[in-house]
C-alpha positions, 0 to 999 in steps of 0.5 A: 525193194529187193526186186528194184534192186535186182533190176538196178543190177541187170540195168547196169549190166546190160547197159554197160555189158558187164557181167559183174553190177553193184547195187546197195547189195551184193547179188550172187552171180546165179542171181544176176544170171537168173533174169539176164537172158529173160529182161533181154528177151522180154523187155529189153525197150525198157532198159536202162529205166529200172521202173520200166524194166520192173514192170515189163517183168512183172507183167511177163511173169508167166513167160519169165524162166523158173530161176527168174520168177522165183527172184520175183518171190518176196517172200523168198529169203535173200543169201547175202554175199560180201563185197 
């Protein structure tokens, strides 16, 4: 679910080219960052199609930036910024 919603984010700022999304939650800007140059580079014929998006990431997790694989971690604990 938390990775769904960080690709919602990266969908809709790549698809509209802004560096700030909203998603059901707010993700810090190092967050955003994190996957942005990698879904460009590695699945950018996904976007805007969250679920495409997600498992062209996952199947290139061993070529995703250590930032970004570490967004793939559920078990990883979320740090929560406020709207």
């Amino acid at each position: 679910m938390r990775t769904k919603l960080l690709l919602s984010s990266l969908t809709l700022m790549l698809g509209i080219g802004i560096g700030t999304a909203f998603a059901e939650e707010a993700y810090t800007d190092e967050e955003q960052e994190a996957c942005q140059a990698d879904a460009m580079r590695l699945c950018s014929d996904a976007v805007p199609d969250v679920d495409r998006v997600t498992a062209c990431m996952k199947q290139h997790i061993s070529s995703l930036s250590p930032p970004c694989a570490k967004m793939f971690d559920s078990e990883r604990p979320r740090p929560h910024r406020h709207k």
